[in-house]
C-alpha positions as CSV (number, residue, x, y, z in Angstrom):
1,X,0.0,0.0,0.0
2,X,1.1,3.7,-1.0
3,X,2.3,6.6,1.5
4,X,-0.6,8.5,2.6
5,X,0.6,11.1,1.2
6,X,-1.2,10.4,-2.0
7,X,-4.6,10.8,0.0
8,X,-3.5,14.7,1.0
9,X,-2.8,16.9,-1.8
10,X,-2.6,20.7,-1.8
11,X,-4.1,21.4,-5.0
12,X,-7.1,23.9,-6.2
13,X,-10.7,23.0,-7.3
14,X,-12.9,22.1,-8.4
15,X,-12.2,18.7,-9.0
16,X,-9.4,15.9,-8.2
17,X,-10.5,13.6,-11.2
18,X,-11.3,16.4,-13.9
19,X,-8.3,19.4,-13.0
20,X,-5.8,18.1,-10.9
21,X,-5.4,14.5,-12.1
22,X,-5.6,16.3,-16.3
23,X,-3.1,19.2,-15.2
24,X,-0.7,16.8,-13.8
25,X,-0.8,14.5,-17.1
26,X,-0.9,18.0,-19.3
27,X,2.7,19.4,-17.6
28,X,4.0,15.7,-17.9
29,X,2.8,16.0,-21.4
30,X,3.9,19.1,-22.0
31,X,7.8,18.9,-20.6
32,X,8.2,15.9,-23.0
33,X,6.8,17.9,-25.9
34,X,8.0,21.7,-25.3
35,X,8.2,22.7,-28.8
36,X,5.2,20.8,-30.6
37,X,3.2,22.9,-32.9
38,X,-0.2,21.5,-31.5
39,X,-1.3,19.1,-29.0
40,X,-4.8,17.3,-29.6
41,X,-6.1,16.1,-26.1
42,X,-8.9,13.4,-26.5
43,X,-11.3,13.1,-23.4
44,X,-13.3,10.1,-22.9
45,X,-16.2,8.7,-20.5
46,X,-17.3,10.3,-17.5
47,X,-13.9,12.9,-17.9
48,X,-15.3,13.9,-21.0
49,X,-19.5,13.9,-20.1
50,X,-18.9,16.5,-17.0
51,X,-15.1,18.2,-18.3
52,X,-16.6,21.5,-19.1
53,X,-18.4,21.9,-15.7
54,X,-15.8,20.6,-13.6
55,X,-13.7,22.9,-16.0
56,X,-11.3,20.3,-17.5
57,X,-10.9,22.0,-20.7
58,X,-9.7,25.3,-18.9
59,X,-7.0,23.3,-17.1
60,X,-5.7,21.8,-20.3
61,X,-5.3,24.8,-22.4
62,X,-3.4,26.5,-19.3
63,X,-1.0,23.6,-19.5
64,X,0.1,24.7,-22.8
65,X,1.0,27.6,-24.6
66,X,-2.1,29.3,-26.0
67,X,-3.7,28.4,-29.0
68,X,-1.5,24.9,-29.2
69,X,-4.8,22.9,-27.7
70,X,-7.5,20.9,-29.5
71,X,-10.0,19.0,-27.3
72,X,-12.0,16.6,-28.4
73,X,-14.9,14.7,-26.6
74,X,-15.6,11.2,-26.4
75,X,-18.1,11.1,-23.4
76,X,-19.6,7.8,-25.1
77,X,-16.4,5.6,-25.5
78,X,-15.6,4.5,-22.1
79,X,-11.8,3.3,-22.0
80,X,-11.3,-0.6,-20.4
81,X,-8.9,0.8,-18.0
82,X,-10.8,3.3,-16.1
83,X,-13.9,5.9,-16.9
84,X,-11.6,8.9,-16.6
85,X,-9.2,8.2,-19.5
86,X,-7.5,10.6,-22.0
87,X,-5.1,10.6,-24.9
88,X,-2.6,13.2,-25.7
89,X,-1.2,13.5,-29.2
90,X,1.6,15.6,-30.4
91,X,1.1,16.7,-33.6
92,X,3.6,17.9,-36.1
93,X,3.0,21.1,-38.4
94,X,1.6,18.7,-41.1
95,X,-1.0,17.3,-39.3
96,X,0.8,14.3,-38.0
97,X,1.0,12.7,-35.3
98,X,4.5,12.0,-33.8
99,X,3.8,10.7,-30.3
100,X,0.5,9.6,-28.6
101,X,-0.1,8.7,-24.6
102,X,-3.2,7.0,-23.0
103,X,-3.5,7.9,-19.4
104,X,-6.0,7.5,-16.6
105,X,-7.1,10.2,-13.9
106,X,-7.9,7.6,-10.8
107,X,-9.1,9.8,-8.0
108,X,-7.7,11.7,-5.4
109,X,-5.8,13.7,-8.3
110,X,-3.4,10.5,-9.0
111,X,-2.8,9.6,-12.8
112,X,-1.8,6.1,-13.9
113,X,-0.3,4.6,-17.5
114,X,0.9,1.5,-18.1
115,X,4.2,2.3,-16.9
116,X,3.7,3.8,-13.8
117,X,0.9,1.0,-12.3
118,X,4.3,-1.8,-12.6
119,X,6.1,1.6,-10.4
120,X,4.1,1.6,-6.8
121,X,5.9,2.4,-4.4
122,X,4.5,0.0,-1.4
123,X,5.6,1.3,2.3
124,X,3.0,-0.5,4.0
125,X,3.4,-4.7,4.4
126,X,-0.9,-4.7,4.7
127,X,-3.5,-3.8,3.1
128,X,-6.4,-5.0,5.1
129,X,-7.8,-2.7,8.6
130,X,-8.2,-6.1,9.7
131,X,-4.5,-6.8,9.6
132,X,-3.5,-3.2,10.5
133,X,-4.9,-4.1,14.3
134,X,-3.4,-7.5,14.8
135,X,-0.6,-5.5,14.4
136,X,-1.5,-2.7,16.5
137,X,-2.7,-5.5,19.2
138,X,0.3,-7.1,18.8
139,X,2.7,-4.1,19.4
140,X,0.7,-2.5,21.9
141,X,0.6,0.4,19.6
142,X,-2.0,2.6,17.9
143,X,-3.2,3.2,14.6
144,X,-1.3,6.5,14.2
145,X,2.0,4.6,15.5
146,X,1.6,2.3,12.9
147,X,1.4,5.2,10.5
148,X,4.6,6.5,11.7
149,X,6.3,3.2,11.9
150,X,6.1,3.4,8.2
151,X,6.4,6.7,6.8
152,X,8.8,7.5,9.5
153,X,9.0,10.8,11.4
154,X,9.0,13.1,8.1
155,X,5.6,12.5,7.9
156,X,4.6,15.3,10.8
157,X,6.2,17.6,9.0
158,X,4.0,16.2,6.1
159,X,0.8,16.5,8.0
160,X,1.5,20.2,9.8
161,X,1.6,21.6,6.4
162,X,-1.6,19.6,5.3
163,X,-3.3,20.8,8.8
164,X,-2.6,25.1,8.1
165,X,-3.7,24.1,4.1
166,X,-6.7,22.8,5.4
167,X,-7.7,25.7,8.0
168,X,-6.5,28.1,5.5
169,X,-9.4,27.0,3.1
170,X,-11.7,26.8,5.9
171,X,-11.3,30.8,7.2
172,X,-11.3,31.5,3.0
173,X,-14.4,30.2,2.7
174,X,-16.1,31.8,5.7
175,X,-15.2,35.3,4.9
176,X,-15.9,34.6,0.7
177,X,-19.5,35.1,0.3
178,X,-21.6,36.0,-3.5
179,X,-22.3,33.4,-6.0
180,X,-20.4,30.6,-7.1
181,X,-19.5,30.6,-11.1
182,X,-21.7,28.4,-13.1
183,X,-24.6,27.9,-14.9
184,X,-27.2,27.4,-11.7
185,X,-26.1,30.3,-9.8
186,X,-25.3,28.9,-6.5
187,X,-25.2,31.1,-3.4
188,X,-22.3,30.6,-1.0
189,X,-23.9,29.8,2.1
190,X,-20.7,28.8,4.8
191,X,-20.7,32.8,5.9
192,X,-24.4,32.7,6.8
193,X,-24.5,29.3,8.9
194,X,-21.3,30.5,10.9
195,X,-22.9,33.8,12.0
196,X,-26.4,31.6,12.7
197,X,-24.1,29.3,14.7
198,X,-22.5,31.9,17.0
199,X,-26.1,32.9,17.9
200,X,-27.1,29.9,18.6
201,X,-26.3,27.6,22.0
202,X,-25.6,23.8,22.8
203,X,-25.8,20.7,20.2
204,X,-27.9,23.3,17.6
205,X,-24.3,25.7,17.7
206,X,-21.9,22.5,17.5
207,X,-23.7,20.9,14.5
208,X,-24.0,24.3,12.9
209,X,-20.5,25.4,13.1
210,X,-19.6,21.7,11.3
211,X,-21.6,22.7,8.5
212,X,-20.4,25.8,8.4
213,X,-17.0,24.7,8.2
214,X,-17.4,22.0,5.5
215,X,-19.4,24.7,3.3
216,X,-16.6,26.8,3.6
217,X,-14.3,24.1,2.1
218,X,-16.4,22.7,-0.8
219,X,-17.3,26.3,-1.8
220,X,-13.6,27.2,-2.0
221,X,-13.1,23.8,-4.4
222,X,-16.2,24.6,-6.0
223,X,-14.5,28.3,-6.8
224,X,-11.5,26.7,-7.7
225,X,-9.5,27.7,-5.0
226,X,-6.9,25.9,-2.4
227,X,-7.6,22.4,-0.9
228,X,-6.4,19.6,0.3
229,X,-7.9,16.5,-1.4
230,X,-9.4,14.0,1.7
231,X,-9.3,12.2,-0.1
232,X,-10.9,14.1,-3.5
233,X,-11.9,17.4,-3.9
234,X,-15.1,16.8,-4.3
235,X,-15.2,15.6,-0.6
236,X,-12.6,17.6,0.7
237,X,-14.4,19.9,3.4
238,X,-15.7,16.7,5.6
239,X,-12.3,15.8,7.4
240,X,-10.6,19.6,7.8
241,X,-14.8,20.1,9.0
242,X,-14.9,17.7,12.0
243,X,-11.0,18.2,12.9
244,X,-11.0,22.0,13.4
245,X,-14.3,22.2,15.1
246,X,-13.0,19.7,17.6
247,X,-9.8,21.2,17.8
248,X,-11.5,24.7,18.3
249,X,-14.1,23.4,21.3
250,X,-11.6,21.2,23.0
251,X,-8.2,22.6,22.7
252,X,-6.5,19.8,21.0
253,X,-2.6,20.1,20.7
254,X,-1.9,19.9,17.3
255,X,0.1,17.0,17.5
256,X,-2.9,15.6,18.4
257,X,-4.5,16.6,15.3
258,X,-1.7,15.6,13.4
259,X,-2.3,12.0,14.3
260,X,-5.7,12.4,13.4
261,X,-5.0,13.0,10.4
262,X,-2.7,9.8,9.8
263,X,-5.3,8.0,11.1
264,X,-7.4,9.5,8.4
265,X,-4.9,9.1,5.9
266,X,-4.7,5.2,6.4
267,X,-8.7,4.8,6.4
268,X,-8.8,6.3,2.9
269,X,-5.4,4.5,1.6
270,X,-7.1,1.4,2.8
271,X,-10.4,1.9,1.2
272,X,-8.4,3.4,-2.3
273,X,-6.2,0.0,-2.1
274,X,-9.2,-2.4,-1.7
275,X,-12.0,-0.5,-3.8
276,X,-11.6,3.3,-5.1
277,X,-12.0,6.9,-4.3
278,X,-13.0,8.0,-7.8
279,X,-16.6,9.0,-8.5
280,X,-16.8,7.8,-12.0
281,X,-15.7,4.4,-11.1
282,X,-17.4,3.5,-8.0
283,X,-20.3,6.8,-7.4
284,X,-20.0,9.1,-4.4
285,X,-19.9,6.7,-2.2
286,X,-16.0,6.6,-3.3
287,X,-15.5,10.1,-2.3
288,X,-17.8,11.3,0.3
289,X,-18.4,8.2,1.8
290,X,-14.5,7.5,2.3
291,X,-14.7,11.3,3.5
292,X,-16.9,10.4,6.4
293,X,-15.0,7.5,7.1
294,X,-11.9,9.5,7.5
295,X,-13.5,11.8,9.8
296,X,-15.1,9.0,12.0
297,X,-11.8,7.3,12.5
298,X,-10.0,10.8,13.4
299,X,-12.8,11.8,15.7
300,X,-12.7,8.5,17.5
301,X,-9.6,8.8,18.4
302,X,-9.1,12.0,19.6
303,X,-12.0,11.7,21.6
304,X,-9.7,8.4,23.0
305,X,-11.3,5.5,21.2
306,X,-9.5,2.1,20.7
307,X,-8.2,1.3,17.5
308,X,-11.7,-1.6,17.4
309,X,-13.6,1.6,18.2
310,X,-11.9,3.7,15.4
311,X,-12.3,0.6,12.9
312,X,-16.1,0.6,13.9
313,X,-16.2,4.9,13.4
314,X,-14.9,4.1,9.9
315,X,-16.9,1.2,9.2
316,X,-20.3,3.2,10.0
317,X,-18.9,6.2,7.7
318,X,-18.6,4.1,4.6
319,X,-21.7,1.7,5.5
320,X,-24.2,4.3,5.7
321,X,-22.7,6.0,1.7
322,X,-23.3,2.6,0.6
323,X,-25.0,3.0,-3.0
324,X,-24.7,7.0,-2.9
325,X,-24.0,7.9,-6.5
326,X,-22.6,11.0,-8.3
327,X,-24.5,12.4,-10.5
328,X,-23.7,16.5,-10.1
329,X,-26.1,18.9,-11.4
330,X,-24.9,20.9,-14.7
331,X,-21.6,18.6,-14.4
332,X,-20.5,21.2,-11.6
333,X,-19.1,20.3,-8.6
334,X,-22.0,22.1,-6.6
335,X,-25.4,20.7,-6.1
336,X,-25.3,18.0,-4.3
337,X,-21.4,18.0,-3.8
338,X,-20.9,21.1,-1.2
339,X,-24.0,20.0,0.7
340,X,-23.1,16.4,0.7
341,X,-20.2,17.8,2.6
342,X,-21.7,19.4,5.6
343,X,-23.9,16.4,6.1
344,X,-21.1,13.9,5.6
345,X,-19.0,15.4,8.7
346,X,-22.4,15.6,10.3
347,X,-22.7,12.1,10.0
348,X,-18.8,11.7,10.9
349,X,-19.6,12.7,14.5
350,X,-22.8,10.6,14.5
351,X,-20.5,7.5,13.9
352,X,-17.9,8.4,16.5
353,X,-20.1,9.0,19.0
354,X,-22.1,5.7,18.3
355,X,-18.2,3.9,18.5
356,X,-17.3,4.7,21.6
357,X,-20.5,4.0,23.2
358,X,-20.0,0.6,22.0
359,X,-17.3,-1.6,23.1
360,X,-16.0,-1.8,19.3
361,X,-17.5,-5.2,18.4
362,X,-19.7,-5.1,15.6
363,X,-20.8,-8.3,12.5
364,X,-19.7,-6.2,9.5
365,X,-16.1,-5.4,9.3
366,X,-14.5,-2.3,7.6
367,X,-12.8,-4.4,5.2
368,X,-15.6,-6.3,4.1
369,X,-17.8,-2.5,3.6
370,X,-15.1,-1.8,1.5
371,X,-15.7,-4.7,-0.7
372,X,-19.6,-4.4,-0.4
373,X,-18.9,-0.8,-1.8
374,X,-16.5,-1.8,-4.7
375,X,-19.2,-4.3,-5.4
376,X,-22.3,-1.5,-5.0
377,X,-20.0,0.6,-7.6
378,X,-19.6,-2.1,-10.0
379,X,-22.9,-2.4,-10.3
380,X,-24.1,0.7,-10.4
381,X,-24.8,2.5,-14.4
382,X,-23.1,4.7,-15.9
383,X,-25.5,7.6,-16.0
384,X,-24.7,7.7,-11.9
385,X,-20.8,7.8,-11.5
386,X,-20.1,11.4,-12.6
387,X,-21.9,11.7,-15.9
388,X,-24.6,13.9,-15.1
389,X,-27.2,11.8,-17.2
390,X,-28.7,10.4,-14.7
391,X,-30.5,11.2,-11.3
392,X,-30.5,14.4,-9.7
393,X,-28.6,16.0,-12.6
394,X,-31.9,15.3,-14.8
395,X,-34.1,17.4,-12.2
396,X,-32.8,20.8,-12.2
């Protein structure tokens, strides 16, 4: 299994599969090819159905020098490997094409070819949750020890720049207010629930400033500004969410957060190993469901769960995503995405809380939800993993 470090990326928005995963391939593209007369970029599947509204084709032509760019769409012909796949030709002055590369955006705003899926770099010996705590039983260590036992201590430093990304975004998105670009028109709404939430008291104010905060995230990728994938960017306001609003009303070191966020960072490797964080593979259930998981895990430990309790936090975060499918309205990442954020960490506490009031036994193990949801994806259509022909994006 992969560093974790390919579940945090600082990036911007609006979307891991459509901008980050193309721009990366584009600059790879591009460094090869500095001096091509014209690039033709073909876009296929679920990249190519939503591209313009998660703004694919924006990304592209800013790779390269202007004018040098042709796009052409293929949202019909879905590629074997994966439904985010594009080809790059380089194209001599007569028309002619002098080199050619097929590659995959996978989620989380990773690419893959051919070449680079025989290159993984594996630092972890397991790839089962299940495994992960005989190990952790055996050691008398926790899940975040385990983290460190194989990244090794550079990987705070790692995680302390992931941590200020993440609250940057959040105070961005509180103070941006006015409507989102796009063809529906969407209001920003994070500013309004955090001033409702400081006049409001108990539970109502707690669950209000969680919303807050996770609007203020998804609105920033929805603007295309600075996030940090958790593990897309479509979901990326559910973990920085839950962890600065318990930070904020408990006074959490943040070396304490930082562990947290390993913690996280191993859920969503784990669930990325055994089934997949990309929408137009598996649904939402990839992205905002492996979100809440995240979050459950990180809560339950901070709030001193045992690594059984965390694995049943991240267990109910994936379980109850089960079947959720992606199907954004306009192909933007807005309606349901930013919403689906807010009640995602929402849920995230839910499942903590649940944990450790149990003793962390529980029939369904997190490794067998990630299989059930690999399963659920496989079977869903088409028209429901980031398309927008199907579902809610037929009802606006």
């Amino acid at each position: 299994m992969e560093t974790i470090r390919k579940i945090f990326k600082i990036g911007v928005g609006p979307s891991s599969s459509h901008t980050m995963g193309p721009r990366k391939a584009a600059l790879i593209f591009h460094a090869k090819h500095p001096n091509i007369p014209k690039i033709r970029i073909t876009l296929y599947g679920s990249l190519a159905a939503t591209g313009k509204g998660h703004l694919t084709d924006r990304v592209l032509k800013e790779s390269f020098p202007e004018g040098k760019v042709q796009i052409v769409w293929e949202k019909d012909i879905f590629l074997p490997q994966h439904p985010n796949g594009m080809k790059f030709e380089a194209l001599n002055i007569s028309g002619e094409v002098e080199d050619s590369w097929t590659v995959f955006s996978v989620g989380g705003g990773d690419i893959m070819d051919e070449t680079s899926q025989n290159s993984v770099e594996n630092l972890y010996p397991h790839t089962k949750l299940t495994e992960i705590l005989r190990w952790c039983d055996h050691h008398g260590k926790t899940l975040w020890e385990y983290v460190e036992q194989h990244e090794g201590d550079k990987i705070w430093d790692f995680l302390a720049e992931i941590w200020i990304s993440m609250k940057a975004s959040i105070l961005h998105g509180l103070d941006n207010e006015g409507v989102l670009e796009g063809s529906i028109h969407l209001p920003r709404k994070a500013s309004s629930y955090f001033i409702k939430a400081k006049s409001s008291a108990g539970s109502l104010q707690k669950r209000a400033l969680v919303f807050a905060y996770a609007l203020a995230v998804a609105e920033e990728n929805a603007a295309g500004g600075q996030i940090v994938t958790a593990p897309t960017c479509g979901s990326c306001g559910v973990v920085p969410a839950v962890l600065y609003h318990l930070q904020n009303t408990y006074q959490y070191s943040d070396a304490r957060i930082l562990r947290a966020l390993a913690t996280a960072g191993l859920i969503g490797n784990l669930v990325k190993e055994n089934a997949s964080i990309s929408g137009a593979q598996v649904g939402c259930q990839g992205e905002i469901g492996t979100a809440c998981a995240m979050a459950a895990a990180a809560a339950t430990q901070l709030f001193g769960g045992t690594p059984g309790q965390v694995e049943y936090a991240a267990e109910m975060g994936l379980e109850h995503h089960l079947g959720l499918t992606c199907d954004p309205v306009a192909g933007l990442v807005q309606i349901p995405c930013i919403e689906r954020n807010a009640i995602a960490a929402g849920r995230a506490m839910d499942a903590s809380a649940y944990a450790i009031l149990s003793d962390g036994h529980h029939r369904v193990s997190f490794d067998k939800t990630c299989i059930a949801m690999k399963e659920t994806g496989h079977d869903l259509p088409d028209i429901y993993k980031e398309t927008s022909e199907g579902g809610l994006a037929l009802q606006f």
